[in-house]
C-alpha positions, 0 to 999 in steps of 0.5 A, spaced: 209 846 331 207 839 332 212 836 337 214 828 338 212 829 346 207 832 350 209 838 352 212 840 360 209 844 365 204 843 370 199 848 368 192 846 365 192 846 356 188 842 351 193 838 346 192 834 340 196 827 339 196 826 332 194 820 328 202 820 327 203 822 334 206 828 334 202 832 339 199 840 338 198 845 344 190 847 341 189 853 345 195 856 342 195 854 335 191 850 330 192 843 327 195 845 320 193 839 316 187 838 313 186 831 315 189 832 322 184 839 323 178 834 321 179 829 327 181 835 333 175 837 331 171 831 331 174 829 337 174 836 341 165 836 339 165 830 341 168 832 348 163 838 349 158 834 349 160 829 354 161 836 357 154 838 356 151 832 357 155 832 365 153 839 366 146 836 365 146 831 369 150 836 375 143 840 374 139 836 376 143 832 382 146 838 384 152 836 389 150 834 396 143 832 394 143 826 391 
């Protein structure tokens, strides 16, 4: 359930603000609205690439090597 806050705790959790500003916890619940899946999805392919693109870049300095 979207809520107005982000959510307590210390733990690591992947989150979605809403264009409204409501925030869902994505790793435990999908986005229910269409427009607002739309956007989590394009952000959370977004994230991943930079993720890939970071890995490639660790790839090739590894730590201690640059």
């Amino acid at each position: 359930m979207p809520r107005p806050t982000p959510p307590p705790g210390t733990g690591p959790i992947v989150a979605y603000r809403s264009t409204t500003g409501h925030y869902t916890v994505i790793d435990a619940e999908a986005v229910t609205d269409v427009r607002e899946r739309a956007v989590c999805r394009a952000l959370l392919t977004h994230a991943l690439m930079l993720l890939d693109a970071q890995n490639a870049a660790d790839a090739k300095n590894p730590v201690g090597f640059n």
